[in-house]
N, C-alpha and C positions, 0 to 999 in steps of 0.2 A: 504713275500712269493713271489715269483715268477711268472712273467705273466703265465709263460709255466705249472708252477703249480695249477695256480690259474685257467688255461681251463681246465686243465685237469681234475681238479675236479671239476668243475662245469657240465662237460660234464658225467660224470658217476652220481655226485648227481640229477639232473633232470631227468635222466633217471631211477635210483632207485625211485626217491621220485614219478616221475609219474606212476612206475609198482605199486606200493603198494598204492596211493590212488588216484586219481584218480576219453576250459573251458567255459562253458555257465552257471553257477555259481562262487560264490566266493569263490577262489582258484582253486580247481576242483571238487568239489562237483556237480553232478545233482542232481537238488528237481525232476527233470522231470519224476513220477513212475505213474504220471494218468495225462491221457489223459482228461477224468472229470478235474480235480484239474484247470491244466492249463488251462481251460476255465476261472477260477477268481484267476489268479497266485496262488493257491493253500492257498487261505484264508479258514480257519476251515478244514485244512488238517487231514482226520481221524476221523474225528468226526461228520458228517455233516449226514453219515449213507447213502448217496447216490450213492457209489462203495465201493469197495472192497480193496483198497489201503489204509484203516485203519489199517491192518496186519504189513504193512511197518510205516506206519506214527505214529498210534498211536493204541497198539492191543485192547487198553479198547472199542476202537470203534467199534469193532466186533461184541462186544452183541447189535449193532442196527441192524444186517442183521441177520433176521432168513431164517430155512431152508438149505440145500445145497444149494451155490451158487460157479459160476464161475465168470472168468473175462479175459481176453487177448487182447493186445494193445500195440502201439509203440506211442512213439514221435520223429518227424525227427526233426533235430536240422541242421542248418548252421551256418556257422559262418564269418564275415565280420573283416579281420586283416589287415586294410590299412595302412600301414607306408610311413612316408615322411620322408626320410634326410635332415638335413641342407645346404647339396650341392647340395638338386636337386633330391639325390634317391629316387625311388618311390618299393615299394615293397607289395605283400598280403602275407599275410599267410592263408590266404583263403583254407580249404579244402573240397572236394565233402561233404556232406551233409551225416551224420550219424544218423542210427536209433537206439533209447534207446527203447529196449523190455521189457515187463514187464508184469506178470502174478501171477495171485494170486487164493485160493480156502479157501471157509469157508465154516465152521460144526458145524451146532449149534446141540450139545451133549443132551441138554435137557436145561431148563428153567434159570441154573444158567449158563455153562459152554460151551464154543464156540471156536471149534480148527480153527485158519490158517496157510497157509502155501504164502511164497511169492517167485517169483522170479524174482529179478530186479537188475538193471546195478545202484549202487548210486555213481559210480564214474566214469568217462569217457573223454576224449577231442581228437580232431585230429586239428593239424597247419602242414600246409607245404609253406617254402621259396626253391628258386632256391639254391643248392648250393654254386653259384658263388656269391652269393650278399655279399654285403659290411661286414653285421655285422652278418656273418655267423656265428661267435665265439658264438653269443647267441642265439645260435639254428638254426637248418634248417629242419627239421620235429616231429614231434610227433603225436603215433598212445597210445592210453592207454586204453586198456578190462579191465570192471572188470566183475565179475557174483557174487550178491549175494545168497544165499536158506536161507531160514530166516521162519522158522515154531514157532509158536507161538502159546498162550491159554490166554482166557478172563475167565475171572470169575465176574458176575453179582453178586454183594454184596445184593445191593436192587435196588428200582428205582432211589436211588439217586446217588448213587455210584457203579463203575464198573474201574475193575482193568484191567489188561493182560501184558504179558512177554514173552519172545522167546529170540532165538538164532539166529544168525546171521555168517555164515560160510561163507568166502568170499577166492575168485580169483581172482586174477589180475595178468595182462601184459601189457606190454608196448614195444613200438621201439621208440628209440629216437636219430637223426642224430644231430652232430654238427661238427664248424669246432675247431681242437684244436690249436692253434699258439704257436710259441716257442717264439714272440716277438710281438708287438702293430702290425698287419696288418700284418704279416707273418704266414704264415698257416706250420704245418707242416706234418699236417695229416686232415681227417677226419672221425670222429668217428661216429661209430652207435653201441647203446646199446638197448640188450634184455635182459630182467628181466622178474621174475614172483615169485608170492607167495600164499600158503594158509594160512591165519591165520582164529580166530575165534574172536566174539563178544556179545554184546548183547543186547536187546532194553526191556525200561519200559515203561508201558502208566496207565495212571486214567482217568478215567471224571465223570463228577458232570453234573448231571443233577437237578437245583432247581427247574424245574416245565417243563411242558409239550412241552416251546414255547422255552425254553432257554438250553443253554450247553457249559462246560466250558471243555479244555482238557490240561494239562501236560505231556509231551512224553520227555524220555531220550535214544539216542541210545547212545552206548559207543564209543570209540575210539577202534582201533585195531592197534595193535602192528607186525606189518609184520618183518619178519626176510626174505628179498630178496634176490635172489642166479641168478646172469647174468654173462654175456658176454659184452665185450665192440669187436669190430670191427675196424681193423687200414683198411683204401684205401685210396689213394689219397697223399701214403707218399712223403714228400718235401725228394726224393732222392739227389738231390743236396747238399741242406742244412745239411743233415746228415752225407752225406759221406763225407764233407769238416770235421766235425765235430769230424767224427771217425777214420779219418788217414788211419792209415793201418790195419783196420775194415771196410774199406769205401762199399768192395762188399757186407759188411752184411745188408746191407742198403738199398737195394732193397731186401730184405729177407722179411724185417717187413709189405713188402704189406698183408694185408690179416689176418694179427696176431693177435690173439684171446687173450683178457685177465680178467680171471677173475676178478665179483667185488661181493663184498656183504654190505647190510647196514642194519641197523636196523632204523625204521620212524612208528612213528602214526601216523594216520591218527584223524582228530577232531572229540571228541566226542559233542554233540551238545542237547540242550535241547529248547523246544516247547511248545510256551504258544498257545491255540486256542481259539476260540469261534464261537458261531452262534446261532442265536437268527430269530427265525420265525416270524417278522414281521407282517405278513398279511397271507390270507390264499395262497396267490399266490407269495407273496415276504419275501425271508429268507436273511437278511445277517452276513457274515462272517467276520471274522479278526484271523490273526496271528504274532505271534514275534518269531524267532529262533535267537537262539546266537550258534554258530561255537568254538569251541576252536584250531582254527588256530594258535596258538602260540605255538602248539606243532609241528611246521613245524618251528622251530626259528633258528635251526642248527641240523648239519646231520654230523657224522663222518660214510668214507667211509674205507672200506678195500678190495686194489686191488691188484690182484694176478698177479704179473710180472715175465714170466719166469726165471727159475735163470740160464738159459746159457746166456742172452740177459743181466740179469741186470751184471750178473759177467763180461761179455765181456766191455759192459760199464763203469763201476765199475774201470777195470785195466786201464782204460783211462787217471781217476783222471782228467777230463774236468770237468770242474765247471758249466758249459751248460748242459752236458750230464746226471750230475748228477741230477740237477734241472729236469730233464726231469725223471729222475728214480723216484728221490724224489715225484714228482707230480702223478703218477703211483703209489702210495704205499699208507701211510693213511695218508687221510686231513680230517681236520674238515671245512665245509661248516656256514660260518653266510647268513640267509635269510633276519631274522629279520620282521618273519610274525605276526599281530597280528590279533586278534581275529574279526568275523563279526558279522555282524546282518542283518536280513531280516524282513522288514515291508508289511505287506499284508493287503488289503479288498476286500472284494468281494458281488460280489448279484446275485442270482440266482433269478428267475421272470417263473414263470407256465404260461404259454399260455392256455392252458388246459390238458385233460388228455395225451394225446400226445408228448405234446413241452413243455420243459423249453428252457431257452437260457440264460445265465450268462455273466459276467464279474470284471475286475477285473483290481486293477491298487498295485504297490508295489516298495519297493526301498531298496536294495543290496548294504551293503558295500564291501569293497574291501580289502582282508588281508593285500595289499603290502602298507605298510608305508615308507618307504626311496624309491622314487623311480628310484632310480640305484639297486634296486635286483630283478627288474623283466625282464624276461627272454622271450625270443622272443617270444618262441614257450608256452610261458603260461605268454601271454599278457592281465591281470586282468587290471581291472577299479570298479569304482562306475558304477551302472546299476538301471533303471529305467524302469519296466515292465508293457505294454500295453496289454489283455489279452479281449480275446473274447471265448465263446464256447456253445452248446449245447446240448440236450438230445431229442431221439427221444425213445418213449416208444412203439414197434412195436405189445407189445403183452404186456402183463398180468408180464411175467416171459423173455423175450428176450426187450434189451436195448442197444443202441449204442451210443456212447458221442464221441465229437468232440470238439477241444480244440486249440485256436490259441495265440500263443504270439511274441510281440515285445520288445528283450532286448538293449535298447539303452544305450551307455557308455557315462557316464554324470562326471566321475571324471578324474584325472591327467592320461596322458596316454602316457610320456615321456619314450624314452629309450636311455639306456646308453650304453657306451663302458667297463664298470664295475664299482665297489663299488667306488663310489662317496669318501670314507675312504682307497682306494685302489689306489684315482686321477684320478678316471673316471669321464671323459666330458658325457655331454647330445648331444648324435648326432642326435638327431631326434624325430618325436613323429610321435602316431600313429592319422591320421585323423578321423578314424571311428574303434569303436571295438561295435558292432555291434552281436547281437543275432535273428535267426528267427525259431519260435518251430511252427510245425505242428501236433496233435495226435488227432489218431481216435481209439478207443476200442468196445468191445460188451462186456455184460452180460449175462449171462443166470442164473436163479435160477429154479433149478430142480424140 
């Protein structure tokens, strides 16, 4: 395949793969849906019965909140992208500081059965490089929304066991800029692509409770299957290089500033299953643990299909350039290798009662990282291994009104090299990044009616 093919399809597949799923997790996953959680990185997520982010994490955990209850709260996330070239370049991708929103409400129906409903972002990132910089070919911004609504029902078996299920309806979008080159170091555009999708999914939870002090929880959400429908954006066309290219075609060459072209893909997103626990200690001290596995290997390859005008491809076409065509060819459908494999996340955590008033918790965890070959990681979705330092608390204002605060440190502890392309393509390592770097901030309220 072709350099000029090989950007051009990298630069529509990151930008489909980040509208439909959608880094301050591995891959692009956010855990970040309680502000609670993130006080003890989200050890006995769903089950711990102290918020309302059971709905999302695990629905069996519903039947621990009776009553009508509410919940609303964000987590502000930044992110640290510091790259160093091997000649000296220094680069961030650093972008302003995003908030992940999230809301939920529960109904306990009567003694067995408990409706929720949730609404949260589980998949989101923003990176921004200068244009101009060196290794623009692998990316130079990325913004990615998602919204999920996710309504769900628990059903109380007995006291030892408790079931629940829901549906999961999600959106997503994304803008994603890169530069696309017809040669190592020659640009000959620069692309930005808009994407969006609705698809559906679904989420399972149990838990087992063996006695009054202890509890055990199982959660599966499913993967979703997005069918994407975008736009990719030409500016910044290398008119020179073109118009040498296409003869006596050459003034159509400043034509293509601005030139919209269709893309569409089809991408799962990982479905992902959740072992919990949390065991009550003392009458003041409870702790937790978790294990999630990711199935990120369904990100392994992406065939893309782009729609390239046919006055532009026929014009080019009549050329019979062997450049030109490569250049149509890469505009048309490529299949994309990533070669992501699957993660894990290890969590504990301890909440500690001060009295009726104050808890304050903590939490420490460790995050692998999908990208195994690392020449297929991509500027603007610069993964690592990540090691979570996490602090947070509860302030009990009243009876029935609760406010939780939630701080974490995601530090990148594994390989964090970047390449000029697929190492099986004769991509060199030009550089690594010195710090990839996470900092979560979330505050929420309660209320039960």
């Amino acid at each position: 395949m072709s350099f000029m093919k090989k950007s051009a399809a990298a630069l529509v597949l990151t930008g489909v793969a980040a509208a439909v799923s959608t880094a301050f997790a591995a891959g692009f996953q956010l855990t970040e849906q309680s502000s609670l959680g993130a006080g003890r990185a989200y050890a006995g997520a769903g089950i711990v019965g102290d918020d309302l982010s059971a709905v999302h994490y695990n629905p069996a955990g519903m039947t621990l909140l009776d009553g009508t209850r509410f919940q609303a709260g964000g987590v502000w996330i930044g992110l640290n992208a510091d790259f160093k070239g091997n000649k000296g370049e220094s680069e961030n991708g650093r972008l302003k500081g995003q908030m992940i929103p999230a809301g939920y409400v529960t109904h306990q129906v009567n003694d067995k059965v408990w409706l929720g409903f949730a609404m949260t972002v589980p998949f989101g990132m923003g990176t921004e490089y200068s244009r101009d910089w060196k290794y623009a070919n692998r990316g130079t911004s990325a913004k990615i929304y998602t919204f999920d609504m996710n309504p769900s029902i628990a059903y109380k078996v007995s006291d030892f066991i408790s079931v629940g299920a829901g549906v999961s309806v999600q959106y997503a979008k994304a803008e994603l800029g890169m530069r696309m080159d017809a040669q190592p170091g020659v640009s000959l555009a620069h692309g930005k692509v808009e994407a969006d999708s609705w698809d559906w999914g679904y989420n399972l939870g149990v838990m087992i409770t063996p006695n009054d002090k202890l509890r055990f929880g199982l959660a599966y959400r499913s993967a979703i299957e997005h069918n994407a429908d975008g736009d990719v954006k030409l500016t910044g066309v290398n008119t020179k290089l073109l118009g040498a290219l296409m003869g006596p075609f050459s003034p159509l060459a400043g034509s293509l500033e601005g030139t919209m072209l269709g893309t569409a893909a089809t991408i799962k997103t990982p479905d992902t299953v959740m072992l919990t626990g949390t065991w009550e200690a003392t009458d003041k001290l409870r702790l937790s643990g978790l294990v999630r596995w990711a199935n990120w290997s369904n990100f392994d390859d992406l065939t893309l299909n782009n729609d390239v005008p046919a006055g532009l491809s026929s014009v080019l076409g009549s050329l019979n350039n062997p450049t030109l065509n490569q250049i149509v060819g890469g505009m048309k459908e490529v299949t994309i290798e990533n070669k992501w494999q699957d993660t894990w996340l290890f969590s504990v955590g301890a909440d500690y009662r001060i009295n009726d008033a104050f808890t304050i918790r903590g939490g420490l965890a460790y995050e692998t990282s999908p990208i195994d070959d690392q020449s297929t990681r991509m500027a603007v979705i610069p993964d690592t291994d990540r090691v979570w330092f996490s602090l947070g608390g509860s302030w009990y204002a009243t009876q029935d009104l609760q406010f939780d605060i939630g701080a974490t440190y995601l530090m990148g502890v594994g390989d964090k090299d970047l390449y000029c392309d697929l190492k099986s393509k004769g991509g060199k390592k030009v550089g690594k990044y010195d710090s990839l770097d996470a900092y979560l901030l979330g505050v929420q309220m309660q209320y039960r009616f």
